[in-house]
Backbone as CSV, one residue per row, in Angstrom:
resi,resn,N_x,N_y,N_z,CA_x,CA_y,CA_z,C_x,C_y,C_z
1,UNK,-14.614,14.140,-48.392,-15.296,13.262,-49.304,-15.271,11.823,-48.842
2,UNK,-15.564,11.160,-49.662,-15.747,9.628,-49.380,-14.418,8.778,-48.999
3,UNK,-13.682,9.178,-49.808,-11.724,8.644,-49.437,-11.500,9.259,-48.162
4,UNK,-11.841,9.848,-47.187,-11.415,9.940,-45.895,-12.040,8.905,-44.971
5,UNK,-13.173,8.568,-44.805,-13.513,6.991,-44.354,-13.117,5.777,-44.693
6,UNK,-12.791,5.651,-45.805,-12.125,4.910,-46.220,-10.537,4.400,-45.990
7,UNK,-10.074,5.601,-46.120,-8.450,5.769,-45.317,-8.541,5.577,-43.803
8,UNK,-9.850,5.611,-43.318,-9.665,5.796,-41.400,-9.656,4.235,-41.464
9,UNK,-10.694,3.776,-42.256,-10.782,1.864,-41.661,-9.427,1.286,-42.079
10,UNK,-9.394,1.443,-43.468,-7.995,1.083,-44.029,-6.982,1.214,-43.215
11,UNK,-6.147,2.460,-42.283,-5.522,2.326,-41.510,-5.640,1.834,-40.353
12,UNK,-7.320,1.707,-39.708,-7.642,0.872,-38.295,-7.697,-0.371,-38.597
13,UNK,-7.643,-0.972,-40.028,-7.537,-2.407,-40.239,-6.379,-3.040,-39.802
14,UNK,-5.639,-1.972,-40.614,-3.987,-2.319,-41.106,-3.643,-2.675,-39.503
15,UNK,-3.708,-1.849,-38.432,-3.271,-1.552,-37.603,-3.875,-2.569,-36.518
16,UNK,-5.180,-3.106,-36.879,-6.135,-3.869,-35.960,-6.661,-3.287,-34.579
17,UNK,-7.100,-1.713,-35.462,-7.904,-1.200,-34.237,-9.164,-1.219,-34.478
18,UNK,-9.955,-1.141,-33.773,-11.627,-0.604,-34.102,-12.108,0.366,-34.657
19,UNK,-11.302,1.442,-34.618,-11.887,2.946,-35.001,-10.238,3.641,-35.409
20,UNK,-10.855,4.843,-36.611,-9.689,5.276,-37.009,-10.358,7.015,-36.898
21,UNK,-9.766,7.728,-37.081,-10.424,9.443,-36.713,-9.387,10.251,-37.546
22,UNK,-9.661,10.825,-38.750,-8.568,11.577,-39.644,-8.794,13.089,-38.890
23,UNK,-7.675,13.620,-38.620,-7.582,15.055,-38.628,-6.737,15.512,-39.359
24,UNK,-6.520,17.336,-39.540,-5.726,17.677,-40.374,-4.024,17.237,-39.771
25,UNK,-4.184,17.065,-38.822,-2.753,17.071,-38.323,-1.946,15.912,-37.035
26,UNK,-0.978,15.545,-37.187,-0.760,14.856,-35.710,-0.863,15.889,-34.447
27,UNK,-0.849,16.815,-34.686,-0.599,17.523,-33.438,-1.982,17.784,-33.167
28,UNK,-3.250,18.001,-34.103,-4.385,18.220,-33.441,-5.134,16.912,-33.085
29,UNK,-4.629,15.866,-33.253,-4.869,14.510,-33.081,-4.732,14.801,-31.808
30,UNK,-3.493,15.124,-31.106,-2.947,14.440,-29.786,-3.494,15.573,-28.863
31,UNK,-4.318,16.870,-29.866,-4.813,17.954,-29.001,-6.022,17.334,-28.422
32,UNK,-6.831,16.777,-29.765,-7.884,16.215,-29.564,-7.911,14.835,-28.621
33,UNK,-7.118,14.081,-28.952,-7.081,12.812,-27.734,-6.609,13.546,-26.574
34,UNK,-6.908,14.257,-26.224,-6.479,14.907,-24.627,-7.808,15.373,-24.257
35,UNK,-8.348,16.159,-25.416,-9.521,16.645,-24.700,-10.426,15.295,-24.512
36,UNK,-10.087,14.647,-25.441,-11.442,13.212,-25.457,-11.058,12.704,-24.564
37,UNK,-9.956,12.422,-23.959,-9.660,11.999,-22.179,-9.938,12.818,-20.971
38,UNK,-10.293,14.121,-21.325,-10.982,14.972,-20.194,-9.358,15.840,-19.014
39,UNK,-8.218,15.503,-20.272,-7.838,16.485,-19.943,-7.870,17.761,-19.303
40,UNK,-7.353,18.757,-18.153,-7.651,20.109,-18.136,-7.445,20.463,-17.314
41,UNK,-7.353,22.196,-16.959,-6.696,22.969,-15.953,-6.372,22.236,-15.062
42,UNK,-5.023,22.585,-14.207,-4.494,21.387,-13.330,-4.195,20.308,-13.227
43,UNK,-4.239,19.315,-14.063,-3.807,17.819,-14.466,-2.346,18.044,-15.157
44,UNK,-2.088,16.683,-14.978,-0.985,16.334,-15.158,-0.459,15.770,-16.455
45,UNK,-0.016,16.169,-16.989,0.816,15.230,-18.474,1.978,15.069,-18.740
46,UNK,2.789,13.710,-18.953,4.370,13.318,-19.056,4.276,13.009,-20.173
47,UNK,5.157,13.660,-20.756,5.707,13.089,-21.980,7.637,12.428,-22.044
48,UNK,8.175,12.559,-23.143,9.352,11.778,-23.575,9.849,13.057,-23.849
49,UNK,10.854,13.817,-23.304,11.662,15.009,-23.830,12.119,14.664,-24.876
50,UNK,12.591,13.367,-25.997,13.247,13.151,-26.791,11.869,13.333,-27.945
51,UNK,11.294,14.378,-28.544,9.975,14.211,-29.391,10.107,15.699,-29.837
52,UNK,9.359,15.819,-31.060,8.546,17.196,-30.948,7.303,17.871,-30.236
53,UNK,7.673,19.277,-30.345,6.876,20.197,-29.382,5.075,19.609,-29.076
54,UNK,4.488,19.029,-30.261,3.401,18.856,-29.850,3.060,18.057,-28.738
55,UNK,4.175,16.855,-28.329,3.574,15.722,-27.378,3.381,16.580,-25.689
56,UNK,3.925,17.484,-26.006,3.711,18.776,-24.989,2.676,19.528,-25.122
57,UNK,2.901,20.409,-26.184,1.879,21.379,-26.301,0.708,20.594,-26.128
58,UNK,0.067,19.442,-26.436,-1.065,19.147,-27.133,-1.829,19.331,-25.219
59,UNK,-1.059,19.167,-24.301,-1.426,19.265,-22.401,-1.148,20.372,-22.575
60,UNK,-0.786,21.373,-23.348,-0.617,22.932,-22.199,-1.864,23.274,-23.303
61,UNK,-2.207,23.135,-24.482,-3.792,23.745,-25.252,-4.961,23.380,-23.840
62,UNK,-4.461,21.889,-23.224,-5.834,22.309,-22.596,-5.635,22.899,-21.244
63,UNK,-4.602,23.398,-20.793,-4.077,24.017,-19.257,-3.682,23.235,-18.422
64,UNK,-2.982,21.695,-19.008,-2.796,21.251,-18.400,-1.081,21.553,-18.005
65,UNK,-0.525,20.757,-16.701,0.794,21.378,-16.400,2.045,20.106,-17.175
66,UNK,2.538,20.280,-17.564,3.767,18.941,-18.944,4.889,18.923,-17.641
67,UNK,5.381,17.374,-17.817,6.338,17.100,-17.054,6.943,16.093,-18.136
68,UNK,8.334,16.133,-17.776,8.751,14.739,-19.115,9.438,13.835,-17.813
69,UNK,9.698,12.533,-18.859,10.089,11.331,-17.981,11.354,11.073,-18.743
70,UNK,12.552,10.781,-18.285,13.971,11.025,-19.074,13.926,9.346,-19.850
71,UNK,14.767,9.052,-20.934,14.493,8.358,-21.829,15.541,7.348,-21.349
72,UNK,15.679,6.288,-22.121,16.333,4.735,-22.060,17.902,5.359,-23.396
73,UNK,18.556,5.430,-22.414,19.686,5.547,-23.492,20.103,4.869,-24.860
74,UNK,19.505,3.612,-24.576,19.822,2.791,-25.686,18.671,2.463,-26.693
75,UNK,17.541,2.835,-26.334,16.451,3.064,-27.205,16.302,4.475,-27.813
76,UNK,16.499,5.492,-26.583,15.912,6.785,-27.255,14.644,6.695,-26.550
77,UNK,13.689,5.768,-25.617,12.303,6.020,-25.962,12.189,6.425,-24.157
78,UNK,11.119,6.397,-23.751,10.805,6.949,-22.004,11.182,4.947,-21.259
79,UNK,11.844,5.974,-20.957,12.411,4.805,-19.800,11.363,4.269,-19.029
80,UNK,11.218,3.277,-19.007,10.415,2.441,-18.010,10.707,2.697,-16.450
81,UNK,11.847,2.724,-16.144,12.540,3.045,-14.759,12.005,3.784,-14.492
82,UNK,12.784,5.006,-15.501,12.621,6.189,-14.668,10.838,6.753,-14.467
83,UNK,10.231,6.042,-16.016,8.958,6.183,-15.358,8.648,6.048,-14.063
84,UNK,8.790,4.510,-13.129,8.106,3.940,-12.493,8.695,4.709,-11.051
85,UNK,10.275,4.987,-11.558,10.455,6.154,-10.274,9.445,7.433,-10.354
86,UNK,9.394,8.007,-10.779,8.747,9.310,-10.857,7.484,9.047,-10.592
87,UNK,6.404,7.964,-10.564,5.185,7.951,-10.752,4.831,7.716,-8.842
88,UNK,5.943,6.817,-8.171,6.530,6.559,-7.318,6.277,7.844,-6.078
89,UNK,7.174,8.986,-6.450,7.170,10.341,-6.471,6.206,11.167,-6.373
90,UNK,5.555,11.096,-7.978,4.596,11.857,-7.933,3.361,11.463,-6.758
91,UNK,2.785,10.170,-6.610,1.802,9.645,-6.008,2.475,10.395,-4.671
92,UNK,3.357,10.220,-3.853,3.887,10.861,-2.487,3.612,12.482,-2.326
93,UNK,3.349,13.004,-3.712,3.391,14.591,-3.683,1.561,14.563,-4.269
94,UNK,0.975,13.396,-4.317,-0.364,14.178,-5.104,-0.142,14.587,-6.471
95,UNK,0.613,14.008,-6.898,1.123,14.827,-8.230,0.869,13.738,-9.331
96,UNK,-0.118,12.717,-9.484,-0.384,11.913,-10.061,-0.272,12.188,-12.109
97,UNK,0.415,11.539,-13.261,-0.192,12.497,-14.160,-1.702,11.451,-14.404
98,UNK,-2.773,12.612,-15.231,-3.802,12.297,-16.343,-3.592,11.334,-17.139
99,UNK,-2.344,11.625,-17.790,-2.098,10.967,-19.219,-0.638,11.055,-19.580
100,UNK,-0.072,9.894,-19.754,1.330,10.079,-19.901,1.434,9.351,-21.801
101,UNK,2.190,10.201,-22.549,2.086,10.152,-23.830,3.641,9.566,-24.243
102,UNK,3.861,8.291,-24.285,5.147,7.547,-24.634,5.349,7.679,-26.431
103,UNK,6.245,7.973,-26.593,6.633,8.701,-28.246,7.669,7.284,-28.793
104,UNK,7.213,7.001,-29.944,8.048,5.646,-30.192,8.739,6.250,-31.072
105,UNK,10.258,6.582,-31.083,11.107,7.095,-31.416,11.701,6.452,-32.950
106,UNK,11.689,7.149,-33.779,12.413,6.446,-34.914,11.861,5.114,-35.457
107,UNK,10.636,4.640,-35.553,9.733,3.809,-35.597,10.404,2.767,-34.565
108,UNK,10.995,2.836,-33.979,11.115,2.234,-32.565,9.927,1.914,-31.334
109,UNK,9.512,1.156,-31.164,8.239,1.013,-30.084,8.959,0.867,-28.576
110,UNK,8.027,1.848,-27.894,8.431,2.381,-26.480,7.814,0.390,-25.628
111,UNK,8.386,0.155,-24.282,8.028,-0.796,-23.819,6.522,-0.763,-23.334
112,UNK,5.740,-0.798,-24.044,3.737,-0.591,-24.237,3.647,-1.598,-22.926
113,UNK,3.714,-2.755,-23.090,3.336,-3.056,-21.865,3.516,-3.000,-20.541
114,UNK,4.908,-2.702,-20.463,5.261,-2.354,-18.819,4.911,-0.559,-18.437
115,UNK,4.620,-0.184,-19.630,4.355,1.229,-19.094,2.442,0.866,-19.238
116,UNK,1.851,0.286,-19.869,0.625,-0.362,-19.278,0.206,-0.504,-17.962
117,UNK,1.096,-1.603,-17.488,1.352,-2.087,-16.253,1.084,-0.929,-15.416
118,UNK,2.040,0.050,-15.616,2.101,0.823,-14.396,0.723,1.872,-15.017
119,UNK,0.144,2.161,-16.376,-0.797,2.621,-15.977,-2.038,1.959,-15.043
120,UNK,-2.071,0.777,-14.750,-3.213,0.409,-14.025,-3.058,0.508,-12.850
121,UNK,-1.769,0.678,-12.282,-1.239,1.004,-10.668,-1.402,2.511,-10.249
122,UNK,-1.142,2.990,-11.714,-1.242,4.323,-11.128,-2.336,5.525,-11.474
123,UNK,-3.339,4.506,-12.400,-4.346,5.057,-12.689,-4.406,6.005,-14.158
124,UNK,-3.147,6.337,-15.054,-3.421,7.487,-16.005,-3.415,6.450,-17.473
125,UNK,-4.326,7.302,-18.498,-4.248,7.131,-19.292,-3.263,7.485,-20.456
126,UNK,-3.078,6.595,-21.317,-1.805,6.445,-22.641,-2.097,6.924,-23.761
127,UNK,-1.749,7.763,-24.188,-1.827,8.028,-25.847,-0.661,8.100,-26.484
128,UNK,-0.362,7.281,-27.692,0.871,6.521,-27.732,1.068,7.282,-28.907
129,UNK,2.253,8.440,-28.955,2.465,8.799,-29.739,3.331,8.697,-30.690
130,UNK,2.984,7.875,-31.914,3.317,7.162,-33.228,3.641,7.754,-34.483
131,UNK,4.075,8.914,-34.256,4.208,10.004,-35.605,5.120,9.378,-36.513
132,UNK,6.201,8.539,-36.070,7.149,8.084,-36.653,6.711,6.424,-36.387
133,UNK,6.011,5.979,-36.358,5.898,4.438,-36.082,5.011,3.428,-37.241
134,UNK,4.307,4.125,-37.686,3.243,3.110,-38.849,3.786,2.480,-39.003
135,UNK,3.614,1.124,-39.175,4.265,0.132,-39.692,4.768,-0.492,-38.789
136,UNK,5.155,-0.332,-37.652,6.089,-0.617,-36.513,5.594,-1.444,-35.661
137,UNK,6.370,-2.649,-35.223,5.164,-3.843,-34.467,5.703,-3.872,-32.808
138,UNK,5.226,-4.285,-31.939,5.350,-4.545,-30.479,4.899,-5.479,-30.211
139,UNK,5.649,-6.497,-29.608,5.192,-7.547,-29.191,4.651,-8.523,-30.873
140,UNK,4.071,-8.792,-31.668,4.270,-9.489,-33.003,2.758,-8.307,-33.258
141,UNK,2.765,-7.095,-32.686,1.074,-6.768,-33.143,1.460,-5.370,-33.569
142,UNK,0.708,-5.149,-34.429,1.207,-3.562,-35.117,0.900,-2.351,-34.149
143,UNK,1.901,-1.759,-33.988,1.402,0.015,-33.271,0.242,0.700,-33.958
144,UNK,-0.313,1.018,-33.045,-1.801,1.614,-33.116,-3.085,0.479,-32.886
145,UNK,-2.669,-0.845,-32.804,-3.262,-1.796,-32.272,-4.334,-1.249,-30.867
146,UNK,-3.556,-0.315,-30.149,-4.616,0.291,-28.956,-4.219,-1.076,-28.341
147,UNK,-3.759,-1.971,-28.094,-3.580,-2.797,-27.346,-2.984,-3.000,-25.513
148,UNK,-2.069,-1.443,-25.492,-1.834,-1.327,-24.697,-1.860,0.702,-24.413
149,UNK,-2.687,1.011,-24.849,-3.311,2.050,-24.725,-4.348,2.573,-25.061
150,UNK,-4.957,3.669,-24.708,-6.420,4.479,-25.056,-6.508,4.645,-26.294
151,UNK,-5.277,5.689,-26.642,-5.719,6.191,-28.077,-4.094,5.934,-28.428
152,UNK,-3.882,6.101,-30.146,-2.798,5.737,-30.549,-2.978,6.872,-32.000
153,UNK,-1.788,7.490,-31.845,-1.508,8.919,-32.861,-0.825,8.716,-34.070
154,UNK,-0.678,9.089,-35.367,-0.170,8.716,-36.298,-0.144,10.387,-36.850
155,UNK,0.994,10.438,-37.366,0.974,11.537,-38.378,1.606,11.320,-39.698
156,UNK,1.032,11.988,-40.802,1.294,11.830,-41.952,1.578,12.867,-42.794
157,UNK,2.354,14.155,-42.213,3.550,15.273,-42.582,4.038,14.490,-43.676
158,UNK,4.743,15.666,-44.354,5.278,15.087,-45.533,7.135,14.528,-45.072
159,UNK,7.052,14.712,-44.155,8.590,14.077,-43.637,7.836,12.575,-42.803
160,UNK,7.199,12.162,-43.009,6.635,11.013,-42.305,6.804,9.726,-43.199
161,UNK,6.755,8.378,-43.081,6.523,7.076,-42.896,5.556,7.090,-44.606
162,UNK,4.499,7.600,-43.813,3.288,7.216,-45.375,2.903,9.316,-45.307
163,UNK,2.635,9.492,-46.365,2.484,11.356,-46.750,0.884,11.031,-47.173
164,UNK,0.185,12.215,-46.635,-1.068,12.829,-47.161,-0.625,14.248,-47.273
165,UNK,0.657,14.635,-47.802,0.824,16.204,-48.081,0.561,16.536,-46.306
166,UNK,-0.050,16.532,-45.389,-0.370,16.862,-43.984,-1.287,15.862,-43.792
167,UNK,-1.753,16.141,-42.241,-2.466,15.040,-41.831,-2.287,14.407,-40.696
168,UNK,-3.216,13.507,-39.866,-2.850,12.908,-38.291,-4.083,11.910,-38.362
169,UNK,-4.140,10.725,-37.807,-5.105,10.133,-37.538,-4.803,9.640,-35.655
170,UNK,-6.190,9.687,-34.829,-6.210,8.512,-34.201,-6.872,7.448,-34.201
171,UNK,-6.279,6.806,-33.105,-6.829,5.165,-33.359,-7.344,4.690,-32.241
172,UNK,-8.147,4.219,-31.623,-8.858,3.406,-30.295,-9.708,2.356,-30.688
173,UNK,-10.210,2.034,-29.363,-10.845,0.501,-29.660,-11.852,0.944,-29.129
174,UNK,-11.982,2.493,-28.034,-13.307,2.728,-27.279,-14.526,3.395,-28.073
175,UNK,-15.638,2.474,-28.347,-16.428,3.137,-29.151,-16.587,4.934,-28.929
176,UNK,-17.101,5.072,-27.403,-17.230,5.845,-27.674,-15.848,6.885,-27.370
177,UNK,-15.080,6.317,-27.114,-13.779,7.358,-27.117,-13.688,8.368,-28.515
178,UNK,-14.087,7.027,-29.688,-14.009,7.635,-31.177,-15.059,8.419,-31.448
179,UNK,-16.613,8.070,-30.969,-17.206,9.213,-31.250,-16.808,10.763,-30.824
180,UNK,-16.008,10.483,-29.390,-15.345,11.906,-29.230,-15.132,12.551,-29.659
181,UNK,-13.473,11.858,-30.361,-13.075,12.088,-31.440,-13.338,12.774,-32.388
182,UNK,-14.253,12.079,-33.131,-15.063,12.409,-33.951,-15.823,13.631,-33.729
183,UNK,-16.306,13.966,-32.845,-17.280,15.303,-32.342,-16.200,16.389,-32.149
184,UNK,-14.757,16.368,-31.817,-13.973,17.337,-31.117,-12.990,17.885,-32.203
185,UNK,-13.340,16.912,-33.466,-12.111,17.066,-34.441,-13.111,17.974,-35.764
């Protein structure tokens, strides 16, 4: 109905993104921002071992192969290091990932810009997965800003931050990333 557009701007306001995309779920959010990045057979996806199953699954729905990047002890969130080792690595083996999906732990925000950074060195795209973050700022700008990534994930489970009984939105600034979105969801 009409209250689901309404809730997408409302949260892309809040958040100061361009576009907001309701699905039933975070996990088909982050299914769907994979395929809208062109995800698939043979590509690469890193996630944060410290998360739930979806920031994984959402790369093996489309055949892609999941690798995780070990976390910052004192955050909980994907280490920047060990990112920048492994990416290091991977480039020497051809083993580049697609899309590496940084999980902001405990409404904790992962370091967005230095893992930015190294996406432009190393070419993959970010989908910043925020299940636990609404509300949560980086740098003085709210998560889901898309500021330092493609797409930005929110879920709204009833163990979550803000409850729609279930629920997931994403968030981007790329017009047409959201029509994707929009078409895939």
């Amino acid at each position: 109905g009409p209250i689901v557009p309404k809730f997408e701007k409302s949260v892309a306001n809040y958040c100061n993104a361009s576009y907001g995309v309701a699905m039933n779920s975070a996990t088909s959010a982050l299914h769907i921002a994979c395929l809208a990045l062109g995800l698939s057979s043979g590509d690469w996806l890193w996630t944060s071992p410290n998360t739930f199953v979806a920031s994984a699954n959402c790369g093996l729905y489309c055949g892609a192969n999941i690798d995780f990047v070990d976390i910052n002890p004192k955050t909980y969130n994907m280490s920047v290091d060990e990112l920048a080792k492994k990416l290091e690595i991977a480039k020497e083996k051809n083993r580049l990932p697609k899309i590496v999906i940084p999980v902001h732990f405990a409404g904790q925000p992962c370091d967005m810009q230095a893992i930015h950074d190294l996406s432009l060195s190393y070419n993959f795209k970010i989908i910043e997965d925020a299940s636990h973050a609404i509300g949560a700022s980086y740098n003085q700008t709210k998560i889901g800003s898309c500021s330092y990534s493609d797409i930005t994930v929110f879920s709204f489970h009833p163990v979550k931050i803000i409850t729609t009984g279930e629920g997931g939105m994403a968030l981007t600034n790329d017009k047409k990333l959201a029509e994707r979105l929009r078409q895939l969801s």
